[in-house]
C-alpha positions as CSV (number, residue, x, y, z in Angstrom):
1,X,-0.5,-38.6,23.8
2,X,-3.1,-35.7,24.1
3,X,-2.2,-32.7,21.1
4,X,-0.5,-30.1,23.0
5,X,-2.3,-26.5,23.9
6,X,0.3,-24.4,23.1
7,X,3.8,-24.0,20.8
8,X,7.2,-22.9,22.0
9,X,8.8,-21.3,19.6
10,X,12.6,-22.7,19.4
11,X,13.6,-21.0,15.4
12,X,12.0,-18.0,14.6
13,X,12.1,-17.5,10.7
14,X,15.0,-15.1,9.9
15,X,14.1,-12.7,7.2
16,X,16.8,-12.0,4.6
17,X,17.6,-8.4,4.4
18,X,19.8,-6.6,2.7
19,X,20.2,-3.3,5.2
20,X,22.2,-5.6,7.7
21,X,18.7,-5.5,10.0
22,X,17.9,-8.5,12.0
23,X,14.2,-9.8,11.6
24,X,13.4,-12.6,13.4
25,X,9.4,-13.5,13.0
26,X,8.4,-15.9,16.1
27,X,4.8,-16.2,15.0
28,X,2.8,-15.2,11.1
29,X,2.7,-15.9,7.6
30,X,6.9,-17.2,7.4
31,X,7.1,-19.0,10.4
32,X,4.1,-21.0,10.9
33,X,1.4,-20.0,8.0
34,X,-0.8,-17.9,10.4
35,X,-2.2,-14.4,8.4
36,X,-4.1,-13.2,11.5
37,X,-0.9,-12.2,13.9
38,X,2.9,-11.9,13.2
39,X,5.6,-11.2,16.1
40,X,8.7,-10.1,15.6
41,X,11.9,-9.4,17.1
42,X,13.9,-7.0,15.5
43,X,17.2,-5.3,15.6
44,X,17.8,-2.2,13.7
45,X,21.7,-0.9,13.0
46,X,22.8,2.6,13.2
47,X,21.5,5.0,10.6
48,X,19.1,1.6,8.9
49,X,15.7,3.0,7.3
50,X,13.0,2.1,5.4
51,X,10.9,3.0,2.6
52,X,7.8,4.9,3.4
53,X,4.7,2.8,3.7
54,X,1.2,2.4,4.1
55,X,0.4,-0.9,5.4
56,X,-2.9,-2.7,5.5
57,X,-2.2,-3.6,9.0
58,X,-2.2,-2.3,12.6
59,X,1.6,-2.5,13.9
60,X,2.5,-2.4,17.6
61,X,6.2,-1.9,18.4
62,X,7.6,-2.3,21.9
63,X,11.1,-0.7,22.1
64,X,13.9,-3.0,24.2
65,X,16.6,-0.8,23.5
66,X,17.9,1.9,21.7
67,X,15.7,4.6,20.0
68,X,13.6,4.4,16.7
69,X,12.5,7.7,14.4
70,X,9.0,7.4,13.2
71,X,7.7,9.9,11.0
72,X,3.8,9.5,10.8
73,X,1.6,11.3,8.8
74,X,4.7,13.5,8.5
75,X,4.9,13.9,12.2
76,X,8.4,12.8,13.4
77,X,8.0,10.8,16.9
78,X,11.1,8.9,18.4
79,X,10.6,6.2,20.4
80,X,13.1,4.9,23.8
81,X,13.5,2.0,25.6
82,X,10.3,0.8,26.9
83,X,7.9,2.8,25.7
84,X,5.5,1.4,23.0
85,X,3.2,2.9,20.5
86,X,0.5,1.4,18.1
87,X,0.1,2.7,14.6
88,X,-3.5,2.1,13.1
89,X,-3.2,0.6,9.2
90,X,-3.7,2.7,6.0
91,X,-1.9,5.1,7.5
92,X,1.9,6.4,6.0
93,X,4.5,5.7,7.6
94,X,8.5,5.6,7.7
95,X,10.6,3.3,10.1
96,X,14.0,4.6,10.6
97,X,17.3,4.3,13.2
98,X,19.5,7.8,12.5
99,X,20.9,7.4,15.8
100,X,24.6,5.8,16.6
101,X,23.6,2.4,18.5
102,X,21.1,-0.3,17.5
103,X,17.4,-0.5,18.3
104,X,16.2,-4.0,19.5
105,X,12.2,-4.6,19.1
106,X,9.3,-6.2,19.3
107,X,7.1,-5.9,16.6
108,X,3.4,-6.8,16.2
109,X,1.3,-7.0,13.5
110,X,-2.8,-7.4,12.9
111,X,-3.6,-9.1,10.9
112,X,-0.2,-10.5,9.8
113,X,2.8,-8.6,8.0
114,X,2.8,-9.4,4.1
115,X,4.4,-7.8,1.5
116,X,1.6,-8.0,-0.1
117,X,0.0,-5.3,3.1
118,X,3.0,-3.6,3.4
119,X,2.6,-1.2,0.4
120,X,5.5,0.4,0.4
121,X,7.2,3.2,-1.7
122,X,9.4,3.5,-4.3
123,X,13.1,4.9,-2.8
């Protein structure tokens, strides 16, 4: 039997939070050992946010449903359903939902997400 040209992915890693957010990485570093890409689908409760950060890695989010708060270089941008936006790395950054429905995601990151590239901030 020839080695097959491609992987379906059947069980994404799920990341353990602690902010009741659903990470589920399809493709990088947890799931299947590759650093160069990681994928992500993600959903984000009401009023969940993150630490600032400034991540040795490009990110690419695609927005499903729901809105997301972005506040980039200190410029707040929010996000809808189906609109996307790419966010170059070394640059600061803070991921939030402060509305009153979850935000369901795709996430993409170059090369992978790592804590180790995530850099983020004290609270």
């Amino acid at each position: 039997m020839a080695n097959k040209k491609y992987h379906i992915q059947k069980s994404p890693f799920v990341v353990p939070t602690t902010d009741g957010k659903l990470i589920e990485e399809h493709f990088g570093n947890a799931t299947d050992g590759n650093s160069g890409i990681s994928i992500a689908h993600m959903i984000a409760p009401p009023k969940w946010s993150e630490p600032f950060q400034t991540p040795e890695f490009d990110e690419y989010t695609y927005i499903i449903k729901g809105k997301k708060q972005f506040i980039i270089e200190g410029e707040t941008i929010v996000l809808e359903a189906g609109q996307s936006i790419k966010i170059e790395k070394n640059t600061r950054i803070q991921y939030s939902n402060p509305f009153d429905e979850d935000c369901e995601y795709i996430a993409i990151c170059l090369p992978a997400f790592s804590m180790d590239l995530v850099h983020r901030e004290e609270q």
